[in-house]
N, C-alpha and C positions, 0 to 999 in steps of 0.2 A: 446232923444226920448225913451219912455216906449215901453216895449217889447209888452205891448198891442197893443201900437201905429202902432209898426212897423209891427205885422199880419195884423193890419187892414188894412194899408196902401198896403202891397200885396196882399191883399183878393181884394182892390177896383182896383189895377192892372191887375189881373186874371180877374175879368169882365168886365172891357176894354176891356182885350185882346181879351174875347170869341166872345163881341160884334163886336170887330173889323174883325174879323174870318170872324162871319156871314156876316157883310156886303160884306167882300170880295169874301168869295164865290158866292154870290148871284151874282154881277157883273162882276166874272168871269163866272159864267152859261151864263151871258147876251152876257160879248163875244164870250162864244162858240158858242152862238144860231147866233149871228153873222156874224161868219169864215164861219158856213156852210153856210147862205146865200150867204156869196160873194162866196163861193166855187161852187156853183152852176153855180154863172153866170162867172166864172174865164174864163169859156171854149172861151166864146166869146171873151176877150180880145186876147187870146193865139193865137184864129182863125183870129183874123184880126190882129195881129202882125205878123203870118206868111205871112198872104197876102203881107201886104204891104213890105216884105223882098222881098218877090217873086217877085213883079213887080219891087220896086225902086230900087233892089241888091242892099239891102242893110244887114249887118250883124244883126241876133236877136236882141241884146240888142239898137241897132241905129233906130232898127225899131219901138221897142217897144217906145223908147226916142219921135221919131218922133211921135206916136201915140198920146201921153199924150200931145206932143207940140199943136197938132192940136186940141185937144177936152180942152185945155186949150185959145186957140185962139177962138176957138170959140164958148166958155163961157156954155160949155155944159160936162156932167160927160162921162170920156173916156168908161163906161158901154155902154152908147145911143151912141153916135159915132162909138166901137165897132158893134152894132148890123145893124147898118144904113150900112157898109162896109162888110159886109158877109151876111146882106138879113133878120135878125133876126129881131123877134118883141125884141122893149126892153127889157131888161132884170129888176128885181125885183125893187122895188123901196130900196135906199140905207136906208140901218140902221140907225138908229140913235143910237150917244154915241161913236162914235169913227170913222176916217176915212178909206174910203175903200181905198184898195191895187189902186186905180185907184190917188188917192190921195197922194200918197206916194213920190209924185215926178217923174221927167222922169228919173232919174236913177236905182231909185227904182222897175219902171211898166216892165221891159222882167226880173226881176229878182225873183218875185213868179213862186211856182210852179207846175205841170198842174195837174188836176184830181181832185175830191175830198178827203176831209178826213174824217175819224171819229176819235174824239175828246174822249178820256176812260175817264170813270168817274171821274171827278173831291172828292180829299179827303175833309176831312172836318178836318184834326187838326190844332194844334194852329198857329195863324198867329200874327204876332205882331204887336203892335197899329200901327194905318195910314189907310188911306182911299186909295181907288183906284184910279188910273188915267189913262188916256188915251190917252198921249202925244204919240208922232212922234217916228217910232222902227225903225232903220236900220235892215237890213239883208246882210250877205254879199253875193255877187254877185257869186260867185263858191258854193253856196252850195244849193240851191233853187230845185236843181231838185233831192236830197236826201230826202228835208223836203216833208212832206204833209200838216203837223199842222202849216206852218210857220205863219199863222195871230196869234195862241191862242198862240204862244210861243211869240210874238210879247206885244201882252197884258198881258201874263203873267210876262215877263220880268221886263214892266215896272214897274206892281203893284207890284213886288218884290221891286223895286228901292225905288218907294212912299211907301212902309212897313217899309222894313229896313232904308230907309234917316231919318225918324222920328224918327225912337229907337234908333237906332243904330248909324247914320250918316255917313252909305256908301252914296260913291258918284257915285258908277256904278256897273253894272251886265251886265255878260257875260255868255252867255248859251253855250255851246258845244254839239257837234253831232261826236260820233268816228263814222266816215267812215269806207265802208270795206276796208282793207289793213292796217288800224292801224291809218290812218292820219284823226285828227280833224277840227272841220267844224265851224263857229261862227254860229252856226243857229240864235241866236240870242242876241240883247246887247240890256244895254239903260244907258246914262248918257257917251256913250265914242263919240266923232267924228266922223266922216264919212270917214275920213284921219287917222284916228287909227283904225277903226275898216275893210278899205280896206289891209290896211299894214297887219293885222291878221284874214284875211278871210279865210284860210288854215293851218294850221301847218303841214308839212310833218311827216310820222312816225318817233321817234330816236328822236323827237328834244327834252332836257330834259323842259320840261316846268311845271308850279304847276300843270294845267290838265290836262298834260299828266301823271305825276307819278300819280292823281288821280285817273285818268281811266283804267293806264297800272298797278293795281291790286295794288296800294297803297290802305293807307287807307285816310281817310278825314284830308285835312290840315285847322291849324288855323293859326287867328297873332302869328307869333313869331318862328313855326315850322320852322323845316329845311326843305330848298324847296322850299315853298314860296317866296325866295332872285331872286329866278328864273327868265329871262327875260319874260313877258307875256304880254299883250296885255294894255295900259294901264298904266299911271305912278302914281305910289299908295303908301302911306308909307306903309300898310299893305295890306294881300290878304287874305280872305278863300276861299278854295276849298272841294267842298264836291262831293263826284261821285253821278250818277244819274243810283241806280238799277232800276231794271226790272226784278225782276224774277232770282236775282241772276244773272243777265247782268250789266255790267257797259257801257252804254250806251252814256254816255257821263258825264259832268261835269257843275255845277252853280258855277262860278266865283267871289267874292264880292270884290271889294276895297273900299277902307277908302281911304280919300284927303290925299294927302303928306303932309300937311302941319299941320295935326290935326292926334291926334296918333290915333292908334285903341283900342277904350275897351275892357278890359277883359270879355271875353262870359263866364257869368257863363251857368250852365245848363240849367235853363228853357229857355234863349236865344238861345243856339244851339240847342234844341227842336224844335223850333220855326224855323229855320232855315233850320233845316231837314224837316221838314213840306213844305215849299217852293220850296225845292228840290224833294221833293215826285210829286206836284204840276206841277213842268218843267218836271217831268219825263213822267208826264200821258200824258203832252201837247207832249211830242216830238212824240206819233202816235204809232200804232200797232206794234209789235216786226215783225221781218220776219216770212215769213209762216214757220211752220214746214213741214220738208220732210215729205211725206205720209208715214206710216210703212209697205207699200207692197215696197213700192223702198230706206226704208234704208233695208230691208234683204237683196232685191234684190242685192242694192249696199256690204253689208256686205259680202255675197256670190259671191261675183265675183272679190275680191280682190284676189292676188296670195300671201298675208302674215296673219299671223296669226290676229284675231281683235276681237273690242270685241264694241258692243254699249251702252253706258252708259245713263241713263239719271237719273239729279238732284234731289237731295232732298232735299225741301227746309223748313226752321224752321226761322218763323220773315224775311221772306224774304232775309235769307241768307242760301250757300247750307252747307249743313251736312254733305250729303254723296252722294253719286251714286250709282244707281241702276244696275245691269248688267241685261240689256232685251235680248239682245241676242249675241250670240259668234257664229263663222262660224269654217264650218268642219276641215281648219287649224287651230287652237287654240290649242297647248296644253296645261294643266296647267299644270306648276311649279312643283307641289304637286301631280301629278298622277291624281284628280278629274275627275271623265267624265261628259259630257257640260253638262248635266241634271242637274244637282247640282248645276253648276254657275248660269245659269240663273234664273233673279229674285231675285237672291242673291245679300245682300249688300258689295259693293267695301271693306268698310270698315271690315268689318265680315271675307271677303275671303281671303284679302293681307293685313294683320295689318301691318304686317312688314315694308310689301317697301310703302303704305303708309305713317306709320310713315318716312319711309327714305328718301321722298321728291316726290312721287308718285303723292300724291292728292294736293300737291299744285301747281304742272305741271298740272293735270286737273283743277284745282281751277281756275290758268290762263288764262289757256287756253279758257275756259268757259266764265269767267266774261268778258274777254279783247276782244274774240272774233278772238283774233288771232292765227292762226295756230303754231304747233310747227312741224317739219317733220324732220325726220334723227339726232335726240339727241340720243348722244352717254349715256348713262348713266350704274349705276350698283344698281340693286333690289337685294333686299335680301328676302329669301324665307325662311319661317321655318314650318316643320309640327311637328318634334321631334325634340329636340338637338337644338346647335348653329345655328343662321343664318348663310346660305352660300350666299353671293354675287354673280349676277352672270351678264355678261355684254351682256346690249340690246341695240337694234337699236328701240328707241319710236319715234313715232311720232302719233300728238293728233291733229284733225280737228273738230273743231265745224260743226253741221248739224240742224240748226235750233234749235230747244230745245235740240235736243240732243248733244251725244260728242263721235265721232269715235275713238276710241285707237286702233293703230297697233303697235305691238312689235313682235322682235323676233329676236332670241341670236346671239350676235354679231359673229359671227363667226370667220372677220377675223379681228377683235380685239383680238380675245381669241389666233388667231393662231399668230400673231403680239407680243402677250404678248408671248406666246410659243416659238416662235423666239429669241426673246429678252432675254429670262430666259438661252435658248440654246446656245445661245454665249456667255453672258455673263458668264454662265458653262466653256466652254470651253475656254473662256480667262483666266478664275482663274485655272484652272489646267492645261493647258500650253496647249490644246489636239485643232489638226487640223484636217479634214478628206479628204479624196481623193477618184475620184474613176476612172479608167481606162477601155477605150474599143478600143482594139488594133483594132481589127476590122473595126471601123470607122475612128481612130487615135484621138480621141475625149479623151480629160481628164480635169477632173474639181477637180478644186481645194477649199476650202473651206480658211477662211478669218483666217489668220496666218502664211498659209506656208509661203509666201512668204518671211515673218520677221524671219521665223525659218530659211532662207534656207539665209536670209541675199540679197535678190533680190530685185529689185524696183518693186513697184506694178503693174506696163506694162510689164513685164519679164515673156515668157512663161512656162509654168508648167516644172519641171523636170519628165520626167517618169521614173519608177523603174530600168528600163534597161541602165538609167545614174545615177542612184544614187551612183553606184561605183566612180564616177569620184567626186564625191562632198565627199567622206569621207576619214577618214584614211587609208592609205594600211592596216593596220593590219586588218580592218575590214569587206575588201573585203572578205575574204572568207565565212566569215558570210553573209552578201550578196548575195553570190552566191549559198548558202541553202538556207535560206528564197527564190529564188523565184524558185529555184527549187523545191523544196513544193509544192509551191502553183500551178505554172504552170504546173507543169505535174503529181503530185500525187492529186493535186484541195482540199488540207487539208490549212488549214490557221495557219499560222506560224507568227515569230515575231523574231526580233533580236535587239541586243541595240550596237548602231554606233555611231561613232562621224563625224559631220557633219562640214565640213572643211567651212567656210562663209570667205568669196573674204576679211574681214579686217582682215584676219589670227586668228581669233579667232576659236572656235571651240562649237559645243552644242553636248550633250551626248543627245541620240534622241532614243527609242522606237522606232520601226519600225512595224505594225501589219498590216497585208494583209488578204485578205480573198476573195476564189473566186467564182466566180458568173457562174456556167452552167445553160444550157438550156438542154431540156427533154430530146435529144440526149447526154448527158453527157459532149456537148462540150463548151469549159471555153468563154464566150462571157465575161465576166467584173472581174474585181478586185478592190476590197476598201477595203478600209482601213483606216489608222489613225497614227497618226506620235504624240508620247508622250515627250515634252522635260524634259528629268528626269535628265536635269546640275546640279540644285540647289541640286537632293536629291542624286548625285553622289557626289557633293561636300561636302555635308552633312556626307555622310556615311563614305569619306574619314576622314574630318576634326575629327567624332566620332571615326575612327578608330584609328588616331594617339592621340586622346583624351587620348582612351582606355590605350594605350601603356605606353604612359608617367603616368597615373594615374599608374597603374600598378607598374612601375618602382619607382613610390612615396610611394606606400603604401609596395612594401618590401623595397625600404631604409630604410623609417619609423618604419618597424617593426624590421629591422636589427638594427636600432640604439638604440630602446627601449630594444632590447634583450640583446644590449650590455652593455649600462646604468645601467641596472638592474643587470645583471653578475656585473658590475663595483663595484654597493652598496655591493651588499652581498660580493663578496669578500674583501672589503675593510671594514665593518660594521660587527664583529662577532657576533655569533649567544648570547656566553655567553662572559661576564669578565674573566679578567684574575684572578687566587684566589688569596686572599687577607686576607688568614689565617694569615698570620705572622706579619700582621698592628695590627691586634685587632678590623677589617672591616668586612662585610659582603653587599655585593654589588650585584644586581642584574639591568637586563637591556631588554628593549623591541624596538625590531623597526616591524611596520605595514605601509607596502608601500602603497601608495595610490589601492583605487578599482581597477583603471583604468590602467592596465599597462604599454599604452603610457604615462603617466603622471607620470613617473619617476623623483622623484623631487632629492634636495638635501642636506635632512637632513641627519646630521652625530652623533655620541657620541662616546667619548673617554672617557679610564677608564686607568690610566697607573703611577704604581709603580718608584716614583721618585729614583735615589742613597741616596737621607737623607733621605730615608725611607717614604717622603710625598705621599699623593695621585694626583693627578691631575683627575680630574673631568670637564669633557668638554660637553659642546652640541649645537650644530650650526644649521643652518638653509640659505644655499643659495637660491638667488631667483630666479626662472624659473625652466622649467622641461628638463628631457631629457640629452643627454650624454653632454652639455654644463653644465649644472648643480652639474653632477655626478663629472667630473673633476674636478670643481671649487671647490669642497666638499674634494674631494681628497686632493690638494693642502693645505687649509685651516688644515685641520687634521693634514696633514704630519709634516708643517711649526709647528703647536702647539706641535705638539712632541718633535720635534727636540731642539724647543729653551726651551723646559721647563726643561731640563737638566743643562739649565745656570743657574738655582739655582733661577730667575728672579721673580718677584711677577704677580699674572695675569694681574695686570694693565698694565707693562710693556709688557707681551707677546701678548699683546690685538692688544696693538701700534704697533711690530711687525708683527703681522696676518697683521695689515690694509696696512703696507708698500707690503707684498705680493701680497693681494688682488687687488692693484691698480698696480700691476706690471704682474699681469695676462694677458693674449688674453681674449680681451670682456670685461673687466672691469668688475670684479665680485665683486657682492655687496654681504654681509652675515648680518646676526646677532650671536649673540654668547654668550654663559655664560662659563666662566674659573673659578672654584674655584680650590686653592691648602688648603688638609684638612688634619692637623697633627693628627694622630690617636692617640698618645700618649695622649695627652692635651685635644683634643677635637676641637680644635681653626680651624677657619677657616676663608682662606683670600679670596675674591671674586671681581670681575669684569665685567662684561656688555657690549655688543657691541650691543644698541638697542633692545633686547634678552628682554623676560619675565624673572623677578625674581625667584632665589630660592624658595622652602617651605620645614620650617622647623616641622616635626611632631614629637611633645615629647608626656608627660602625660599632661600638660596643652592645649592640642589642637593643631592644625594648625598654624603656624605663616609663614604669608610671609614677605622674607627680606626684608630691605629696598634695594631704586632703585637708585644705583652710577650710574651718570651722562657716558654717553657713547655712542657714534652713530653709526650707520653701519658701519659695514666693507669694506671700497671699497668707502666710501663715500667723506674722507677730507683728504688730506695729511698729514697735521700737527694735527690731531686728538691727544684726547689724556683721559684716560679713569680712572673714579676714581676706588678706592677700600674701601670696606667694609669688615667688620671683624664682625665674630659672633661664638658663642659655644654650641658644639653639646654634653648635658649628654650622661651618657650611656642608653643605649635602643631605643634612638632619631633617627627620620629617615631625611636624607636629600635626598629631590624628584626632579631632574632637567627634563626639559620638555621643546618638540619643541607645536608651538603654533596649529599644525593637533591635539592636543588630547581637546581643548576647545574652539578653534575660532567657533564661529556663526555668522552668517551676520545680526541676528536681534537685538543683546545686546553685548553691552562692556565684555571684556576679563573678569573683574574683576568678575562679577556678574557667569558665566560661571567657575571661578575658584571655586566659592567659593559652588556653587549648587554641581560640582563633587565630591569636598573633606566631604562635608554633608554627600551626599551616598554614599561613598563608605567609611564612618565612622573609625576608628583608624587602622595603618597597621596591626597591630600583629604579631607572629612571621615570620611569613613566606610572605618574601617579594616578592616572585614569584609570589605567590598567590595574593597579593595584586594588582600588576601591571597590573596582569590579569584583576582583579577586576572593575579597573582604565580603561582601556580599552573598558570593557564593558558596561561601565556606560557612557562613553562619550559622551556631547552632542554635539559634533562637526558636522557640518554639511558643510563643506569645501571639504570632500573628496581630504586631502592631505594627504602626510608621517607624522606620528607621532615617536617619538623617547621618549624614558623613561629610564632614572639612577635614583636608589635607594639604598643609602646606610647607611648601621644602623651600630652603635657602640658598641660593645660589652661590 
């Protein structure tokens, strides 16, 4: 089908529909016109159903049954029969087009309701295709003396039923009436049983049903929503419920079910249009709203309330409300916000409290309004702002519908707020240990607040301790404290305080604040004493445990410094400041040591310089690991041992292996590294060795050279270690540089790179090798903050 096809085909749908509208209204006017006639002559049946109660005792609805028996026996309308039994000329001749309430059956006739009604103008939107009918309407039997309109809801039911069966293919409709108290009514059905619709002639308030959450301030249910699953009147695959306003009232509820056995269609929109229309329809049928209170007796009532209040009434936009108007507030009212009443009134709800409003305010009037049902004694919390943050603050609401209107009374919870003050006050008082007490010798009356009891180690049935036994419950030592504090108090009437330890019956003990303060009258004489009882165990234990913290830290930090002092003493006296001279070699040697910044980090780099009997040099520099007088020793030992044995004439490899037999025969296991060269001054020649140690560097006129690296491991590392040697020649003017690893280690690049940047800058020794080491020194990019050590030795 062409898209033309398919406008046309809804264009010729839409004038069906309207046509169908029109007929159906026209034929609802015809039943209005109707209801009132039978409403007229209703009074007579009522009048001889009471009668005949009267005489036969028999119950209303028995009587009424009987009535319809007899005007059906005797082939004449229970109207004429009526009138014949109370003295009446007949009543109107019956309508045609539908049957009268006389007609309904005998179950049916004491179950309409008395008086007349007026039927509100019937709407005029869209109804969906189907013609009207005027088949047979139940009513249920508990609700007839609520309705007025119950004949036009009756007709209107059904031509819902013959509307929607056609389009749609519901198979029943179900009208509701909320009752006052919140409990709904079947005012009216068509298409259910007479045994389903007795079983749901009522629904008590609470029961969750689809028209209840309709009415109690939902919004409209369709097939499929949640809700709808709900037990309700009727066995349907699917339900809709749409509420039935009024003015911003939810009045009741139109019920629709679809057959269980046939699904329900998807309502697009012009369908639920079309449906709200019907519901509009059942709305006007269900009869007048309640009266409104007169506005001389809601002031009246406004003003003679003993709580603050306020009268609202709705504002409505497309027949739903907006807002509330404040008409009037009585002389308890305060606002929130300082406002005086002149101001509120006639003011919009929304305008005046956006805040608590927005904070659930207007949807507790919203409720309350639409549903109809009272809210009284909600605890809630409004938030107020006229400058700055909202402040919360907690009231007692309660919201009563008054006809059109809506009574609101609030006013500040008082003893919620003192409830919460309570709560915050012990809760205080359990986190800081604090009890209070208060004494009237006078009466022999003392009360105690919620704690002591646990502080004093008592079962909670155990009478109070007063002051004047408190000695027996503590230390002897603390009696005499004791016995100031209440001599203070009692007879100088100053409030004192003493801190005790409270002896508790499992032998344990609480270090306890004690604070008194006394209470005279005009005559100056001491009628009360209170006080407060501090458990301060935990911050006595504290200040103890801090104090012997103190001590012992104390007593760490001079060992510590004693031992760094001594460490230090250790180096220097073991480490000379210069070499010994070396004139008579044909040497010129020069030497630096720079102890770490930090002078607890006494480390244990060493260098030795020392004049063999064959007239050799020996040229030493080491490096143990770890700081502090373990160190310093370990340094000591390693030096001594290289002195001693290098008089054996021994090569450094040899005395390497030595050192390491030491090293492992130490306390603590000292670990080192080490460079040993012996340098003939004669020749030049020179024998060298390694214990894991940085390389020599040799500095001539062709540059910088650094020696090669003879295989060698820590000292202290392997027993059977064992250490090569290298040989290399020093011309004259040459300088050989030994060095611990403090003057170039960095944690961000290899040793090598760091070698080679220092010897850059600080470019050829030159004569004076003091100066140079200086140099060396100052250039260093080491960033270790350890001991650096430096031998320099040139040939003449």
């Amino acid at each position: 089908m062409t898209a033309e096809q398919e406008s046309s085909a809804e264009q010729e749908s839409a004038e069906r529909t309207a046509r169908a509208l029109a007929e159906t209204v026209r034929r609802l006017q015809a039943a209005t016109a109707r209801a009132h006639a039978e409403a007229r002559t209703r009074a007579a049946v009522d009048l001889a159903t009471g009668v005949l109660a009267e005489r036969l005792g028999l119950p209303v609805a028995e009587a009424a049954a009987h009535l319809a028996r007899l005007a059906r026996e005797a082939g004449v309308p229970v109207l004429a029969l009526a009138a014949d039994i109370v003295g009446l000329p007949e009543a109107a001749p019956r309508p045609t087009g539908g049957p009268l309430p006389s007609e309904a059956g005998p179950s049916e006739a004491g179950r309409l309701g008395t008086g007349p009604s007026e039927a509100g103008s019937l709407g005029t939107g869209s109804l969906g295709a189907g013609t009207l009918g005027a088949g047979p309407l139940e009513i249920g039997p508990s609700v007839a003396p609520a309705l007025a309109a119950a004949p036009d809801l009756r007709h209107a039911a059904t031509a819902v039923l013959d509307q929607a069966a056609a389009a749609l293919g519901i198979r029943a409709v179900a009208v509701w009436q909320r009752l006052p108290g919140g409990a709904l009514a079947l005012a009216a059905h068509a298409g259910l049983s007479a045994e389903e619709a007795a079983d749901w002639a009522r629904v008590p308030p609470g029961v969750p049903t689809p028209a209840h959450l309709a009415v109690g301030g939902g919004t409209e249910l369709w097939p499929g929503d949640p809700g709808t699953e709900r037990p309700s009147v009727g066995a349907a695959a699917a339900r809709a419920v749409l509420p039935l306003l009024d003015r911003g009232r939810r009045r009741g509820a139109l019920e629709l079910l679809w057959p269980a056995a046939v699904p329900a269609p998807e309502l697009r929109p012009p369908q639920r249009r079309e449906l709200y229309a019907l519901a509009d329809l059942c709305t006007t049928l269900l009869g007048p709203p309640p009266e409104p209170v007169p506005p001389e007796q809601s002031a009246a009532l406004l003003d003679g309330l003993l709580t603050p209040a306020l009268l609202l009434a709705p504002v409505l936009r497309a027949d739903r409300i907006a807002d509330f108007t404040v008409l009037r507030v009585n002389a308890r009212f305060r606002d929130p916000l300082g406002r005086p009443r002149d101001t509120l009134e006639g003011a919009s709800l929304l305008e005046t409290y956006p805040v608590a409003c927005a904070a659930g305010l207007l949807d507790r009037l919203l409720r309350a309004y639409e549903t109809g049902v009272p809210s009284t004694g909600e605890r809630v919390r409004l938030a107020f702002r006229d400058q700055g943050p909202a402040v919360p603050v907690a009231v007692l609401l309660s919201v009563v519908p008054l006809g059109d209107r809506l009574l609101v009374c609030w006013q500040l919870d008082d003893e919620q707020e003192e409830d919460e003050r309570t709560a915050l006050l012990h809760q205080a008082q359990r986190l800081a240990r604090v009890a209070g007490f208060e004494e009237r010798p006078a009466e022999g009356r003392i009360r105690w607040s919620e704690g002591l009891h646990e502080l004093y180690g008592l079962p909670p049935g155990a009478p109070p301790v007063p002051l004047d036994r408190l000695a027996r419950h503590t230390h002897p030592d603390d009696r005499p404290a004791i016995r100031r504090l209440l001599d203070t108090v009692r007879h100088h009437h100053r409030t004192a305080s003493a801190v005790v330890r409270l002896d508790r019956p499992d032998g344990t003990h609480r270090f306890t604040r004690v604070i008194a303060e006394p209470v005279v009258d005009e005559t100056g004489r001491l009628v009360a004493v209170r006080g407060a009882y501090h458990d301060v165990s935990a911050q006595h234990w504290t200040e103890v445990a801090l104090g012997a913290t103190r001590e012992r830290l104390a007593d760490t930090e001079q060992e510590s410094a004693e031992r760094a002092q001594l460490a230090l003493r250790l180096q220097q006296a073991i480490l000379p400041a210069a070499p010994p001279p070396l004139g008579v070699t044909g040497l010129h040697a020069a030497v630096r040591y720079r102890p770490a910044a930090q002078r607890d980090r006494v480390g244990g780099d060493w260098y030795d310089v020392l004049v063999l009997p064959d007239r050799r040099v020996l040229l030493a520099v080491g490096d143990v690991a770890g700081h502090g007088v373990g160190a310093a020793t370990g340094m000591v030992a390693l030096r001594h041992a290289l002195r001693g044995l290098a008089v054996t004439g021994a090569g450094p490899g040899r005395l390497l292996a030595w050192a390491n037999t030491v090293a492992l025969r130490e306390p603590g296991q000292v670990t080192a590294t080490a460079v040993c060269v012996l340098l003939d001054p004669v020749g030049g020649e020179l024998r060298w060795a390694r214990a894991g140690h940085l390389p020599p560097i040799r500095l001539g006129a062709d540059g910088a050279q650094v020696l090669p690296l003879p295989h060698g491991v820590l000292l202290g590392a392997l027993d059977d270690a064992e250490y090569e040697e290298s040989t290399a020649r020093l011309d004259p003017g040459d300088v050989l540089l030994l060095y611990t690893d403090g003057l170039v280690e960095r944690r961000d690049r290899p040793v090598e790179e760091s070698v080679d940047q220092l010897l850059r800058a600080a470019g050829a020794p030159g004569p004076d090798l003091e100066q140079y080491l200086d140099r060396l020194l100052e250039l260093s990019p080491a960033d270790t903050d350890d001991d650096t050590c430096l031998i320099a030795v040139q040939t003449e």
